[in-house]
N, C-alpha and C positions, 0 to 999 in steps of 0.2 A: 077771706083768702087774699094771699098778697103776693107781690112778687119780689125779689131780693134781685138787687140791683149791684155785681160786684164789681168794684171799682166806682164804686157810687159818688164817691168824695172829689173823683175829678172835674177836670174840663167839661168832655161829653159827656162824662154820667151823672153830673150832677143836674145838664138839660136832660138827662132823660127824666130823672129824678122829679125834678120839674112838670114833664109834661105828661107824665104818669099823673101825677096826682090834680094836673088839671082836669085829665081824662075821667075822673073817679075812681084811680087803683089806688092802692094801697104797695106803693114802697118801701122794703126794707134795705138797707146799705150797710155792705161791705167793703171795708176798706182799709190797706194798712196803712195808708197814709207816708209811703212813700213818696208817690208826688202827687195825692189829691192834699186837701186842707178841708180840716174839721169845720169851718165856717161855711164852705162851698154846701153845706146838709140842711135844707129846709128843717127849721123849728116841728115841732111834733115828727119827724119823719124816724123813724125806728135806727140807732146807727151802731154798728158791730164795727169795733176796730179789731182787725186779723187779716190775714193772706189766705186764699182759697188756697193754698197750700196744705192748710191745714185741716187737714179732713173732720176731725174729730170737731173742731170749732163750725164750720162748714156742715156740718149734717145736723149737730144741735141747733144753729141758728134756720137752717132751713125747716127741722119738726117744731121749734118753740116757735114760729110765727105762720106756722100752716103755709106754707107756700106752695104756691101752685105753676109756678114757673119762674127761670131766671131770665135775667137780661147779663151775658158774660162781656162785660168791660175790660175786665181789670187783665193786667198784662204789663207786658216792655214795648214801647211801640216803636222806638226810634233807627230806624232802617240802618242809617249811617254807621251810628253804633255798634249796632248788632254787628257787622262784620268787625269789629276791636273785642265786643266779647258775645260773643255764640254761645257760650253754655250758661253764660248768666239768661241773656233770650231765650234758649229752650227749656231753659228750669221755669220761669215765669210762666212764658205762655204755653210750654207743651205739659208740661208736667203740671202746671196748672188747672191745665183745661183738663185732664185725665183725673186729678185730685177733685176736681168739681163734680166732672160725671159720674164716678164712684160714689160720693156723698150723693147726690140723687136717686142715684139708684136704690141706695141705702132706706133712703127715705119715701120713695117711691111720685119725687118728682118728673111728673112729666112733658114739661114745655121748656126748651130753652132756646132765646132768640143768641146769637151767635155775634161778636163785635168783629169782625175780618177784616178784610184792607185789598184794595185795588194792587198792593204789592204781591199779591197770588201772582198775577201775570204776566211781571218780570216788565219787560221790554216787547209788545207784544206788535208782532209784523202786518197792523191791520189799522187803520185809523181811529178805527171808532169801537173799542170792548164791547162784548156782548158776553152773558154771563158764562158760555160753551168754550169761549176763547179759549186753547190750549193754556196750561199754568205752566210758566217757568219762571219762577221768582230767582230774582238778582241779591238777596238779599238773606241771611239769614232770618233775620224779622219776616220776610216773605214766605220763605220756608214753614217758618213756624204756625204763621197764621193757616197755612196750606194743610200742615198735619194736623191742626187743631179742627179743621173741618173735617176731614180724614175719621179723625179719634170720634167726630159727633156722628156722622156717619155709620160707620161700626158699629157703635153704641144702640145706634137706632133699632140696625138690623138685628144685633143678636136679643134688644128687649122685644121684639116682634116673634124672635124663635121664642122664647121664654112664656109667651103671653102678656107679653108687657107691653110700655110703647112709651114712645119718644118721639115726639112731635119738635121739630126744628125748621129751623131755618137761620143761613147766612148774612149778614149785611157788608158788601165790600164798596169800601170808600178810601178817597184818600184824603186829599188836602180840607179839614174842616179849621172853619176862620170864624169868628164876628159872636156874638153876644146877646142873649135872649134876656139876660139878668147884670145888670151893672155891677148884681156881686159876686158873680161867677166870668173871669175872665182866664185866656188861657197865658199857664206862666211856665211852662214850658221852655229852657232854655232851646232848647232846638229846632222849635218852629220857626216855620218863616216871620210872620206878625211879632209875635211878642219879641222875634232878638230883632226885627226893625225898630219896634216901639221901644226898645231898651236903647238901642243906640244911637235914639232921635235925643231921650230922655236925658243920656248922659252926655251930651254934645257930640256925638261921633257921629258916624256914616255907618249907615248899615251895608250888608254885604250880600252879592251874589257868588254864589257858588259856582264856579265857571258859566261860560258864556262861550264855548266851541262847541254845543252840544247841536246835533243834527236839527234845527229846528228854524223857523223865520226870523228872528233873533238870538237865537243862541242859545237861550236861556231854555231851562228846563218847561216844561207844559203838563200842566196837572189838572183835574178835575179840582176845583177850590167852590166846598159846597159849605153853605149856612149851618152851624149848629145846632140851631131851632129847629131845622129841616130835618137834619137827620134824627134825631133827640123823636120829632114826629114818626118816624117811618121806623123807628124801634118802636115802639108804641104800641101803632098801627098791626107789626107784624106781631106783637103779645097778643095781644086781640083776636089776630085772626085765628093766632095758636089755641087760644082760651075757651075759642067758640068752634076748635076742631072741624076748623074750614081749608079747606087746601093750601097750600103756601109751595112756593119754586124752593129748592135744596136752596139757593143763592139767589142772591137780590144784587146789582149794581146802582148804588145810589150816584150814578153820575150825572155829569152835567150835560151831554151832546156835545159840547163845545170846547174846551178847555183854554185855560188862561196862563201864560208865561211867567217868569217870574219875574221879566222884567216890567211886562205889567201892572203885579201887585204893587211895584217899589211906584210907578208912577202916578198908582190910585192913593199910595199912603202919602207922596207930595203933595197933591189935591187935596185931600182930606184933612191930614195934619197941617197944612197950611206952611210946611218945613222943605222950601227949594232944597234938594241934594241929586246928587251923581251918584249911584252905588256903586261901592268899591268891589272890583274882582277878584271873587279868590278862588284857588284851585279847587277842582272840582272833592266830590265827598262821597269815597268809594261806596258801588250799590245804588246809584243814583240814572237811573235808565231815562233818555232822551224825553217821551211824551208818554204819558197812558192819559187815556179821555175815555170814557166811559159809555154807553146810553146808561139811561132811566128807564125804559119801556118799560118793562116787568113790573119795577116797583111802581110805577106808574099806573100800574094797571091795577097791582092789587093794595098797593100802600098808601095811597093817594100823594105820591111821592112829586116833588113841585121841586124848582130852586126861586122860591119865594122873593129873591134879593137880589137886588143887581150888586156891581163889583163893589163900587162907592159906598153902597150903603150896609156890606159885610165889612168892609175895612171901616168905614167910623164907627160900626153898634163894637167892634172888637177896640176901639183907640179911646172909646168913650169910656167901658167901663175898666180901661186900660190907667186912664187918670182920675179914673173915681176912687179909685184905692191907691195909698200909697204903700211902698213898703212895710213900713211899721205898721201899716194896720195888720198885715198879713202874718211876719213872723212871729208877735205876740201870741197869734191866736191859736199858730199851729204848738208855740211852746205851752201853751197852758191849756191846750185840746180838754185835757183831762176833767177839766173845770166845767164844762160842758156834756161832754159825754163819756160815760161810766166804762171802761177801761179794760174792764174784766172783760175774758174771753167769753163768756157763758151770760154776757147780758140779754133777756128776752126782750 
């Protein structure tokens, strides 16, 4: 039995990917390879290129590899964005996430751990999230992530009237940074790290995004959690799903604490060893003052940790940052094919 991992080919799903198969599961990956990269896919690991759009590809790859639950990655994640274009965001992640639960059902999958976002909670008038916090997302991307739990919910309920069942649960995070594998790094034009590390790279200054923001510097306050971490605590919650052991609707993989962004820029001076001033720029509509998160819950049932002080998320992320160069990258995403067999209906 194995678990299909969609959006497998990224960032974070390609540590999931990873720490699945440390675990002893059996990952399979879905991915169109809009922004993951075919190389990001551990050798032996099963790889489907396609869009959970596609139902029809989507329920053959789920019966040809017996699958016994997903891990839902794949998506739009970029907040900022999403308010320039909202129906590309909700065709991705709502219509997504609905094209996937149908193909389960289809097939009669029943475990799916759920990728969310601390952007459920908008701006929320409390210091410190707890998972109950009213949801009011500022964001279309927040939105989305919102109804896709919504759509798994529903799901649950009417496979229960039916005699069926749908075993889930959420994982809500926000700022994931830093590197478990030197060859999986995040390239993300939008993130905070990687457009620092690009504009160290290129001799420029990288930039913050306002600095009037209600906060002790200014600057924005996020939960900024380990990739390894979280990669762990999807895992952890397949598991607990597999072995039809309780699990909370929602998990917040936060940190207690959270970290600014002018922070980040003074850890990557340190780390990169690169004296700069970041430059100000106006702010980036859908960008709410602070969210910081607890852990408790996952804590309790995920064995959920932030394993990593600040220093040492920004160099494991700056390390395998210059372990690869450009060219190794785009070569590999142009000649994917060479690798991995193409066709929609690959088992």
């Amino acid at each position: 039995m194995s678990w299909l991992i969609t959006g497998g080919a990224g960032y974070i799903g390609a540590h999931v990917v990873r720490a699945m198969v440390q675990a002893g599961l059996q990952p399979v990956v879905l991915d169109d390879l809009s922004t993951g990269h075919a190389q990001f896919v551990p050798d032996g690991v099963p790889f489907v290129r396609g869009s959970v759009l596609d139902h029809d590809l989507v329920e053959h790859t789920l019966d040809a590899h017996a699958v016994q639950g997903v891990v839902h990655l794949a998506g739009f994640k970029y907040a900022g964005v999403s308010v320039r274009r909202p129906l590309h965001t909700y065709a991705q992640n709502v219509e997504g996430t609905r094209a996937l639960l149908d193909a389960m059902a289809a097939v009669g999958v029943a475990n799916l751990v759920f990728s969310s976002s601390a952007a459920v909670y908008g701006t929320p008038e409390v210091p410190l999230v707890t998972e109950d916090v009213p949801k009011r997302p500022t964001s279309p991307y927040g939105e989305s992530k919102l109804i896709g739990e919504w759509l798994i919910r529903d799901q649950a309920i009417a496979a229960a009237a039916d005699g069926a069942s749908l075993r889930h649960t959420s994982l809500r995070y926000f700022n994931v940074v830093g590197s478990g594998d030197p060859v999986v790094h995040d390239t993300s034009p939008h993130n905070l790290l990687p457009r620092a590390f690009e504009a160290l790279l290129s001799g420029d200054v990288p930039k913050i995004f306002g600095d009037d923001y209600d906060t002790p510097d200014g600057t924005n306050i996020r939960d900024y959690v380990h990739v390894a971490d979280v990669a762990a605590a999807h895992v952890a919650a397949a598991e607990l799903l597999a072995a039809g052991r309780p699990t909370e609707q929602a998990y917040n993989l936060g940190s207690q604490n959270g970290l600014s962004v002018r922070q980040i820029m003074e850890a990557v001076a340190r780390v990169t060893g690169i004296d700069f001033t970041a430059k100000i720029a106006p702010r980036r509509p859908g960008d709410p003052d602070r969210i910081v998160a607890t852990g408790e819950l996952a804590a309790r049932d995920l064995d959920w940790k932030m394993r990593y002080p600040l220093d040492e998320m920004v160099r494991s992320a700056w390390e395998a940052r210059v372990a690869v160069s450009d060219a190794d990258v785009a070569p590999e995403r142009r000649h994917a094919s060479a690798r991995h067999d193409r066709s929609p209906y690959r088992a």
